[in-house]
LUMDOLO-789909 format. One record per residue: residue in three letters; z, y, x of N, C-alpha, C in turn. Coordinates in steps of 0.1 Angstrom, whole numbers. Each point is the difference from the previous one (the first is absolute). Layout:
ZANU   residuo    n.c3    n.c2    n.c1   ca.c3   ca.c2   ca.c1    c.c3    c.c2    c.c1
ZANU       ALA       Z       Y       X       Z       Y       X       Z       Y       X
...
END
This chain:
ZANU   residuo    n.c3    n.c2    n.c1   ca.c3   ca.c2   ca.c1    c.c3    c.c2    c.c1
ZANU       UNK     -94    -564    -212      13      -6       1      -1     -15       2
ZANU       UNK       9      -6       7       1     -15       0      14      -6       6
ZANU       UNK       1     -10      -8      14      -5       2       3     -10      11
ZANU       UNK      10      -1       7       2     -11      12      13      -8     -11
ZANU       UNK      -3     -11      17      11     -12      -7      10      11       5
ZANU       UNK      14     -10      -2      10       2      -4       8      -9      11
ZANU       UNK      12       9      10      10      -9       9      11       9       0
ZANU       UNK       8      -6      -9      12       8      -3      15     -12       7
ZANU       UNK      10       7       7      11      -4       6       8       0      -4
ZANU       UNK      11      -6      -6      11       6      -5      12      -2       3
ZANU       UNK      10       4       7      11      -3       7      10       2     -10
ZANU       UNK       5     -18       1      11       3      -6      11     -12       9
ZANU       UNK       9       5       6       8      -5       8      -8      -6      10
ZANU       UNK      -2     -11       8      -6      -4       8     -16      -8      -8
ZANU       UNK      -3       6     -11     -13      -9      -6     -13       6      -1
ZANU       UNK      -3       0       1     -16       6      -4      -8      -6      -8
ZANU       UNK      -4       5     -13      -5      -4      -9     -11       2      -2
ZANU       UNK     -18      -5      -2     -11       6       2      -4       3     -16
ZANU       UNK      -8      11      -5      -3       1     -15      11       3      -5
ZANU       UNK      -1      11     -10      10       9     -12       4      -9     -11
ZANU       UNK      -8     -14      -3       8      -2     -11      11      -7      -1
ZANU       UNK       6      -5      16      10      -8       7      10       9      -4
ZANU       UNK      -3      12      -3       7      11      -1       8       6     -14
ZANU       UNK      -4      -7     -12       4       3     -11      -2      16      -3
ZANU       UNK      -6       7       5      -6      15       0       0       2     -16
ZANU       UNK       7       7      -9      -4       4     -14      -5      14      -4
ZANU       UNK      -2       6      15      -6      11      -2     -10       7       9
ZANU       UNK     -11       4      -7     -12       2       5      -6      18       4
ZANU       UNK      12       2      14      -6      13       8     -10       0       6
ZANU       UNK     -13       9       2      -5       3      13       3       5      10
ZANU       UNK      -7      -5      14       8       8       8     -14       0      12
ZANU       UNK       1      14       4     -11       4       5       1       6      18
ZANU       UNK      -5       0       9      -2       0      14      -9      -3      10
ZANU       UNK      -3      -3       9     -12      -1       8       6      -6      14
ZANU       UNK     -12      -1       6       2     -11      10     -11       4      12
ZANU       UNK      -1      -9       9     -12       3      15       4     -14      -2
ZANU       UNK     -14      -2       2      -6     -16       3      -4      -3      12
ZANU       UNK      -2     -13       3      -5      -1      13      -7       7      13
ZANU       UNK     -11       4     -10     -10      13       7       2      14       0
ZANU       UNK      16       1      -4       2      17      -2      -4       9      -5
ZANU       UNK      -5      -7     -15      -2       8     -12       8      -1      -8
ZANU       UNK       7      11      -2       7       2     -13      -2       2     -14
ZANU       UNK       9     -11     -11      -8       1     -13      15      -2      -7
ZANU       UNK      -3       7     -10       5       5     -16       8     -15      -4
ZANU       UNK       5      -2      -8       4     -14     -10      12       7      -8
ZANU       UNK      -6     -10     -14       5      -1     -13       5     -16       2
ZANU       UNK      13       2      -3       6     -17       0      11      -3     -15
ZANU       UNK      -7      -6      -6       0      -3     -15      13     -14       0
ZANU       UNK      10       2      -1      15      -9       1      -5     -10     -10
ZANU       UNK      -5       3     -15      -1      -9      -7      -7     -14       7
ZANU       UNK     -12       4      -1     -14      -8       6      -1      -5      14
ZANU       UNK      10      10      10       0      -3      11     -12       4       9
ZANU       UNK      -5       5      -3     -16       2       4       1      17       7
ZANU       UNK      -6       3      13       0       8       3     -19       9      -4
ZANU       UNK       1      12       2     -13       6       0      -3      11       5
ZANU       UNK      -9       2       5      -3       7      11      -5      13      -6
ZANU       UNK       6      17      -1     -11       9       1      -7       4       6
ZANU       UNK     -13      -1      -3     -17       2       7      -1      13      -1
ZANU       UNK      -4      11       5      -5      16       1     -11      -5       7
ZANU       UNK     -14       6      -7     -15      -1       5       2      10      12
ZANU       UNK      -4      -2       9      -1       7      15      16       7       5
ZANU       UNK       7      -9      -4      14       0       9       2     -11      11
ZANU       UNK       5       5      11       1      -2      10      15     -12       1
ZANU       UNK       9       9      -6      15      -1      -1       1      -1     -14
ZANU       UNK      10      -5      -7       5       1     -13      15      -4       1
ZANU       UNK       9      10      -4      18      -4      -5       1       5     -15
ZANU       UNK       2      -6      -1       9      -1     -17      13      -3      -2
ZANU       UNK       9      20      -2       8      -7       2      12       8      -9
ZANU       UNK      -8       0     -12      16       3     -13     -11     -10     -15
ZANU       UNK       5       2      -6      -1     -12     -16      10       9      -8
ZANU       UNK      -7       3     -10       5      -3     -21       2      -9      -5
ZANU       UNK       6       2      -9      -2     -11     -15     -12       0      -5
ZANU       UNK      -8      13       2     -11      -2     -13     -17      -1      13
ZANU       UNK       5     -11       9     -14      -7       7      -5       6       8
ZANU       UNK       6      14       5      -3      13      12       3      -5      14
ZANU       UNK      -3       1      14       4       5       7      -5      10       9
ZANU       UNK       3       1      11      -1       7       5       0      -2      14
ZANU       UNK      -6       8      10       5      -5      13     -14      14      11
ZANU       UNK      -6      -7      14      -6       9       2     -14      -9       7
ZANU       UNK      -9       7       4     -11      -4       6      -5       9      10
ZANU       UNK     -10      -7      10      -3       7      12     -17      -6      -3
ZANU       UNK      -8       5       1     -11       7       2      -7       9      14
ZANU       UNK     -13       5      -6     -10       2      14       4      19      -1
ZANU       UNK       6      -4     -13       4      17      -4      12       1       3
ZANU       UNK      13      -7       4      10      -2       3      11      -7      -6
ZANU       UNK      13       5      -8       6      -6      -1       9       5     -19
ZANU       UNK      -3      -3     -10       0       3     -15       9     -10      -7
ZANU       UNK      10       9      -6       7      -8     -13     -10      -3      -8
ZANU       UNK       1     -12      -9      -1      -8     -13       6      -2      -8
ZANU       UNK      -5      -4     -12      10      -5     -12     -17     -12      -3
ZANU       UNK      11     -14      -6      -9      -8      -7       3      -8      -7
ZANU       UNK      -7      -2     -11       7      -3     -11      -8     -13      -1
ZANU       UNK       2     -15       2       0      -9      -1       0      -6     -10
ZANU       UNK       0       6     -11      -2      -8     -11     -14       3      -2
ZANU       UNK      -6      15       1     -10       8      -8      -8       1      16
ZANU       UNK       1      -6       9      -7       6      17      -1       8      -3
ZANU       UNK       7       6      -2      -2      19       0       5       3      17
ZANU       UNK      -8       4       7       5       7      10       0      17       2
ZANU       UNK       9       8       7       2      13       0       6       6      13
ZANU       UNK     -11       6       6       2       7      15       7       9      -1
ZANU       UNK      17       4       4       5      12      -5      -5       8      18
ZANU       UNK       0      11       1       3       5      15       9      14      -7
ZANU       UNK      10       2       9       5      15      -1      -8      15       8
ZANU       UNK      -3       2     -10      -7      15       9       1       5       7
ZANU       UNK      -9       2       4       2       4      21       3      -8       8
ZANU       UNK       6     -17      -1       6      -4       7     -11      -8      11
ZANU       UNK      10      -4       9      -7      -4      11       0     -18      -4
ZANU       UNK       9      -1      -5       1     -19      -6       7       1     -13
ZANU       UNK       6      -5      -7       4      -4     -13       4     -14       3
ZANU       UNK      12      -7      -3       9     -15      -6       5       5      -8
ZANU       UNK       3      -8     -16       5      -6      -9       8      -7      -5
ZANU       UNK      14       3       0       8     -16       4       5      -2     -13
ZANU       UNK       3       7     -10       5      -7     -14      -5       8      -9
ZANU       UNK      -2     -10     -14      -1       9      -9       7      -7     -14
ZANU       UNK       1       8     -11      14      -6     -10     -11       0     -10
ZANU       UNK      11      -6     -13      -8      -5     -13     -12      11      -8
ZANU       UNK       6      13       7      -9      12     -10     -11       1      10
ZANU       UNK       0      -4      11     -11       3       8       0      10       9
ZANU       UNK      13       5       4       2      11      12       2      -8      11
ZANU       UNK      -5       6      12      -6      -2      12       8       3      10
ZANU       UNK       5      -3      11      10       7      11      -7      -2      16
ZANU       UNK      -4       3       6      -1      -5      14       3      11      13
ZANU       UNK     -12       2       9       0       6       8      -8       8       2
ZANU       UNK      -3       9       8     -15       5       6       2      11      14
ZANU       UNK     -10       2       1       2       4      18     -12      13      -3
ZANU       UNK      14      14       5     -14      12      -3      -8       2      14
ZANU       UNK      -4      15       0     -14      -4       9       8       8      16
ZANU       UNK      16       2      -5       6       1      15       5     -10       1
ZANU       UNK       0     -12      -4       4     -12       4      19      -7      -1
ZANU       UNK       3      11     -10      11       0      -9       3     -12     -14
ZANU       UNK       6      -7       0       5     -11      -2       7       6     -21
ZANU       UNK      -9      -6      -5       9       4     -19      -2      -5      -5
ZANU       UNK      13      -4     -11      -3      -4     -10      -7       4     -14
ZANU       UNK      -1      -9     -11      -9       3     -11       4      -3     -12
ZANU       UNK       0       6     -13       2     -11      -9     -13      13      -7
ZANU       UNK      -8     -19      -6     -17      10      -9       8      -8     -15
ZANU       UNK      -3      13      -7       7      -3     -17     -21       3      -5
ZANU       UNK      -2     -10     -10     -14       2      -1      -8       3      10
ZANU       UNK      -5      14       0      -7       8       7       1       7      12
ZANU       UNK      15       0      -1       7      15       3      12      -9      16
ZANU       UNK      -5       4       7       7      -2      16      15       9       3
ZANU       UNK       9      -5       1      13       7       5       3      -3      15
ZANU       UNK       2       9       9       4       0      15      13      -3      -7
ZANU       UNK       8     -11      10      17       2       3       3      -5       8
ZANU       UNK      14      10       8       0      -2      17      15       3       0
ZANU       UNK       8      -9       5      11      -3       5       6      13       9
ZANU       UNK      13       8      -9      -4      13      10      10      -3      11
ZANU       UNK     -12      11      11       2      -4      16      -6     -12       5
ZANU       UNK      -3      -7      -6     -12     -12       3     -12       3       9
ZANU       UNK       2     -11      13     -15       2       8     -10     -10      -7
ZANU       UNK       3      -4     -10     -11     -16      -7       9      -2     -15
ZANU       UNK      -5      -2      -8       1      -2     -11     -10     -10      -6
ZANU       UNK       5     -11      -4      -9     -10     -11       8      -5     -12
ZANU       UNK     -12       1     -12       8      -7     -14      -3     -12      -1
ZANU       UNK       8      -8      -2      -2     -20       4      -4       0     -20
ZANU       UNK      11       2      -5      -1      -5     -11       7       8     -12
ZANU       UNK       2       0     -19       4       6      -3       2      -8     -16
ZANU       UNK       9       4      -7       2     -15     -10      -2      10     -14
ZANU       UNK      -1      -3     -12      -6       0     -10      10      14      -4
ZANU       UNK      12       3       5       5      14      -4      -8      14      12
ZANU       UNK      -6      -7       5      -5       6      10      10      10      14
ZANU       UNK       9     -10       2       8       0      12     -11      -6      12
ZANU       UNK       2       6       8      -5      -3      13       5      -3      14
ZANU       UNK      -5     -11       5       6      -5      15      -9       2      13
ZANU       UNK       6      -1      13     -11       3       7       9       7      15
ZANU       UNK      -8       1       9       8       1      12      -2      14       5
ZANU       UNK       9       4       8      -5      14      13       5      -7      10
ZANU       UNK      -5      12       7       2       2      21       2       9       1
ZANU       UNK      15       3       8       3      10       2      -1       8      14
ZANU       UNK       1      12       6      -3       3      10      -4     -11      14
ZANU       UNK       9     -12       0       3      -7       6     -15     -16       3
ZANU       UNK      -4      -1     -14      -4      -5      -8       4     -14       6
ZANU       UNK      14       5     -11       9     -13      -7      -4      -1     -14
ZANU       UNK      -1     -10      -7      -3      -4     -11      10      -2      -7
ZANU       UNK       0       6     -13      11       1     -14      -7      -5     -12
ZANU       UNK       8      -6      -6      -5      -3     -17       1      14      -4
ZANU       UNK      -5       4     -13       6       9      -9      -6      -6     -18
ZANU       UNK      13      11      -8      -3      -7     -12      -3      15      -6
ZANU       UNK     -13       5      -6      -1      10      -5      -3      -3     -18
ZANU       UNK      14      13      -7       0      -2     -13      -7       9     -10
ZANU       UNK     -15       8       8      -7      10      -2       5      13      -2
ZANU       UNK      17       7       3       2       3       4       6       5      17
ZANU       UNK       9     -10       4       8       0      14      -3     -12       6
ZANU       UNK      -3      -3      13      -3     -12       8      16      -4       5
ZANU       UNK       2     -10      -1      12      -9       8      -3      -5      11
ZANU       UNK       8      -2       8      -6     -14      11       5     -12      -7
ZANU       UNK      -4     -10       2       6     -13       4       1      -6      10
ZANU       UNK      15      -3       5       3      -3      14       9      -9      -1
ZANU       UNK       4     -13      -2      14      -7       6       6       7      10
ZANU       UNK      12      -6      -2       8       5       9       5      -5      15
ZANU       UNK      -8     -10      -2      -1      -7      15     -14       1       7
ZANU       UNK     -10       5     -10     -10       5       6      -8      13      13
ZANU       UNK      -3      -1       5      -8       7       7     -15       7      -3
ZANU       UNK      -7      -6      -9     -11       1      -7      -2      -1     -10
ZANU       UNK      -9       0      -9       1      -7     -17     -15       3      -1
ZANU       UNK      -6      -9     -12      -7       4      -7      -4      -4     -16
ZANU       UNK      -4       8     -10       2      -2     -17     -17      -3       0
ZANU       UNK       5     -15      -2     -19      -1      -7      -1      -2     -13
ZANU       UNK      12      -3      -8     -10      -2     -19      16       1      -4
ZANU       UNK      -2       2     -15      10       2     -10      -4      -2     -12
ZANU       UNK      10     -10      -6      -3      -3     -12       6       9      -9
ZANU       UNK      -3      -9     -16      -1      10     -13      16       8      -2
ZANU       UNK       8     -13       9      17       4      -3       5       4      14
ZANU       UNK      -9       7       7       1      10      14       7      -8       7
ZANU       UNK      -4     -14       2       4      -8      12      -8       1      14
ZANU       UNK       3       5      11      -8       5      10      -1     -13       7
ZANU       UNK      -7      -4       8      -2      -8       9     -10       3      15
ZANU       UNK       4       0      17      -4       0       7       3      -7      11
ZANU       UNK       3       9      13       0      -6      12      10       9       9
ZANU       UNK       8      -3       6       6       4      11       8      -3      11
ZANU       UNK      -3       9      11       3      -7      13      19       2       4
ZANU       UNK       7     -12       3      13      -3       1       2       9      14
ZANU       UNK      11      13       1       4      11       9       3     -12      12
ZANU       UNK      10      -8      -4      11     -14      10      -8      -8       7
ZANU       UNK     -10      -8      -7     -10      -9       2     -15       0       5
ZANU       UNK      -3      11      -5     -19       1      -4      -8      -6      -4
ZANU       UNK      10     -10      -7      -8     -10     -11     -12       9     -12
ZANU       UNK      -5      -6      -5      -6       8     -14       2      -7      -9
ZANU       UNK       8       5     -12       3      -8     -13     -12       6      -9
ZANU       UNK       4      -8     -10      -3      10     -14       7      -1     -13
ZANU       UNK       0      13      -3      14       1     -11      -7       1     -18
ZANU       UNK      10      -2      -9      -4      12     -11      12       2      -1
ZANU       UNK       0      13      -8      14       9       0      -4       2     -14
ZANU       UNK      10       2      -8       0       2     -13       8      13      -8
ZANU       UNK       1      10      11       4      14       1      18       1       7
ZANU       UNK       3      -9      -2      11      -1       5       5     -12      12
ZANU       UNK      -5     -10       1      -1      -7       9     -10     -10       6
ZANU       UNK      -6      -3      10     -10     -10      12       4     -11      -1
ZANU       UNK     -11      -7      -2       4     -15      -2     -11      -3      10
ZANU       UNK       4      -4      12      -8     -10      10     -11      -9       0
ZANU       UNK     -12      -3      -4     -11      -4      -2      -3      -7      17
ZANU       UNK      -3     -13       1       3      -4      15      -7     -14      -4
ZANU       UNK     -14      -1       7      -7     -17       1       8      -5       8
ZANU       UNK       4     -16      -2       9      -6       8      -1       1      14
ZANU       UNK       8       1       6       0      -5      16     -11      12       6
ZANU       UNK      -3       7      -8      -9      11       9       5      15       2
ZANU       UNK       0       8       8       7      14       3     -10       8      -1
ZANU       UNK     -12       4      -3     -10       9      -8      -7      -1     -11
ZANU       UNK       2       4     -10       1      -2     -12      -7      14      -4
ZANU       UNK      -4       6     -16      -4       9      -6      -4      -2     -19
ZANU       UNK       8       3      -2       2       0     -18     -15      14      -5
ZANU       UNK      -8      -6      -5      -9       9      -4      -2       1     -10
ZANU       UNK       0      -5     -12      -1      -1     -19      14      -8      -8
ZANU       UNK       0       5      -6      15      -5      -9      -8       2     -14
ZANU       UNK       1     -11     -11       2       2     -13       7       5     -12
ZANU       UNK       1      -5      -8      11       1     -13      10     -11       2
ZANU       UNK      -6      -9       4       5     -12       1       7      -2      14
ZANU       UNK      -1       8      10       8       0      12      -7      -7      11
ZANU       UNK     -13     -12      -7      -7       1       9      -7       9      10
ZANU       UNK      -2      -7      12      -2      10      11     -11      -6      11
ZANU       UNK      -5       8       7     -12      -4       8       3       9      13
ZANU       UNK      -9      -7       9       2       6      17      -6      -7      10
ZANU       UNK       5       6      11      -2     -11      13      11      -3       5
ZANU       UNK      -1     -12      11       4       1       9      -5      -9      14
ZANU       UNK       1       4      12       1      -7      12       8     -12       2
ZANU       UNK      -9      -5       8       6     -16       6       0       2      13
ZANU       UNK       2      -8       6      12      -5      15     -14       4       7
ZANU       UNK     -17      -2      -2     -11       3       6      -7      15      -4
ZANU       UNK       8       6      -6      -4      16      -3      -8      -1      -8
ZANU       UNK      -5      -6     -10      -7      -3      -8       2       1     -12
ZANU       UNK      -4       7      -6       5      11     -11      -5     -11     -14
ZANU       UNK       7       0     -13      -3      -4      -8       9       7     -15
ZANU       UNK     -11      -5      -6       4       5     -17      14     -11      -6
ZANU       UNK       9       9      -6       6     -13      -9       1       4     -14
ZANU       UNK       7      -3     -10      -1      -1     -12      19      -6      -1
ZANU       UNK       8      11      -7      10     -10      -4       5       5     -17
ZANU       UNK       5     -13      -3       1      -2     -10      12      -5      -2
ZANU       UNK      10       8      -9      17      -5       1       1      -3      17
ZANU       UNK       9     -11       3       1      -7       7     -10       1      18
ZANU       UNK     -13      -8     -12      -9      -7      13     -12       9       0
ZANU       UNK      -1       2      11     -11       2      14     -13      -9       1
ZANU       UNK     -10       8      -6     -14      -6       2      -7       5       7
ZANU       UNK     -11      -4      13      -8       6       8     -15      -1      -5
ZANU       UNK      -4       6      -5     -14       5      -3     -10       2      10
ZANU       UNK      -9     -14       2     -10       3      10     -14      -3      -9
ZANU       UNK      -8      14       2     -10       2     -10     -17      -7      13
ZANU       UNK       6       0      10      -6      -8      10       5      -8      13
ZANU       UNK      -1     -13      -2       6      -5      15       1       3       8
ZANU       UNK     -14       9       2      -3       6      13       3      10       1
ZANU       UNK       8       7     -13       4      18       8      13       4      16
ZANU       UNK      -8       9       4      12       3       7       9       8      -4
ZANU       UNK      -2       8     -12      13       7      -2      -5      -1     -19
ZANU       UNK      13       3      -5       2       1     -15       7       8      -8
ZANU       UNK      -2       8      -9       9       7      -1      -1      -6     -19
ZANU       UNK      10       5     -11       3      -2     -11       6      18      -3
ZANU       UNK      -4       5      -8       9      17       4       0       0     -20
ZANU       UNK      -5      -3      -6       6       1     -14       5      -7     -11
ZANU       UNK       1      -3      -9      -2      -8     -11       0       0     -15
ZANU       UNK      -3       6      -5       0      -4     -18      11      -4      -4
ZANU       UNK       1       4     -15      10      -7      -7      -3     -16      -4
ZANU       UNK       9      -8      -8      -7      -9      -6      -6      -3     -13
ZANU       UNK      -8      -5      -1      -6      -3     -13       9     -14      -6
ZANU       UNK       4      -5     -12       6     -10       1      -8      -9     -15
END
């Protein structure tokens, strides 16, 4: 592991502010995602709000690394690519504990969230090249598949063990759904064309992305079972809400006017851009932790 500096943005009306503690920040989430650097290697990061300090996850003979769900209790999770292919993880950063999950039989395995007890949600790909989701409780692997779904993935799943996560339908149009381990829902605005559910917090606050029917803008929303509240980096029309907390904090991307994808971080109000390298060409932010205070 090793830590980089720190170039954080923060938009608030026409200003930009460099460094978090300009910020009056009183609370200390992590928030976790990956990036491609200059030379088009993709790497993992842990980005610590307190300290400001970003850190890199290292996998010995990984090629690729994304990291891309976080706990409270120092977990995450994400996937790796290898000379053997392509394998979920879990790593626990306090204890370097690392842990290769793969789903049996599959042809790949990703990892995208995991909650306080340590259940696991992702994807995996069988050996007809069929697209499913997963949730591993300990040991023990569960298939779940959006019925009538040509693609199914589990983004994420919160400490009651509700679960978010998207299908494709014959068309392969893309839908959120909210599954309550009984019945799957979609989540769809109603001005929407597309959707998708990447995390939910402890008080089933959903939060994603979806594309405007009128416009073809991309927002991102959280909905709080009964109504979408618009998630939107200033002045930009592609956008994507990917982790929400307790605290309503939220993480994502979005595009600029050069197609150049970046991480933000918002907080109440204001809009932070998280660059874990100067030189990345693209960035992503997809989880975050609660706070520690």
């Amino acid at each position: 592991m090793k830590k980089k500096s720190t170039l954080v943005s923060v938009l608030c009306g026409a200003i930009f502010v460099f460094g978090l503690a300009a910020q009056g920040f009183a609370c200390h989430p992590k928030i976790v995602g990956y990036y491609k650097d200059a030379i088009d290697v993709v790497r993992g990061y842990i980005y610590d709000v307190s300290s400001a300090t970003f850190t890199e996850v290292v996998i010995s003979g990984a090629t690729l690394v994304r990291t891309q769900g976080i706990n409270d209790s120092s977990c995450v999770v994400g996937d790796y690519v290898d000379s053997n292919g392509t394998h979920g993880y879990k790593y626990n950063f306090s204890t370097d504990d690392l842990t290769t999950i793969d789903y049996p039989g599959s042809t790949y395995t990703r990892c995208w969230g995991i909650n306080n007890a340590g259940d696991i949600v992702g994807e995996y790909q069988d050996s007809s090249g069929d697209n499913h989701g997963f949730k591993l409780h300990e040991s023990t692997f569960t298939t779940l598949n959006y019925p009538g779904a040509n693609f199914t993935r589990c983004h994420n799943l919160n400490n009651s063990d509700k679960i978010v996560g998207v299908w494709d339908n014959v068309n392969d149009t893309r839908f959120g759904y909210y599954y309550d381990g009984d019945y799957f829902l979609t989540v769809l605005p109603a001005s929407a064309s597309s959707s998708t559910a990447v995390d939910i917090n402890t008080n089933g606050i959903i939060c994603g992305g979806y594309v405007d029917s009128s416009t073809g803008n991309v927002y991102g929303y959280t909905y709080n079972g009964t109504s979408f509240t618009v998630i939107q980096y200033p002045n930009m029309t592609v956008q994507q809400a990917n982790g929400i907390n307790d605290d309503l904090q939220v993480v994502g991307q979005y595009t600029d006017s050069n197609s150049v994808i970046h991480a933000f971080f918002k907080n109440g109000s204001t809009y932070s851009t998280l660059t874990p390298d100067a030189n990345a060409i693209i960035t992503y932010a997809l989880d975050i932790s609660n706070a520690v205070y």
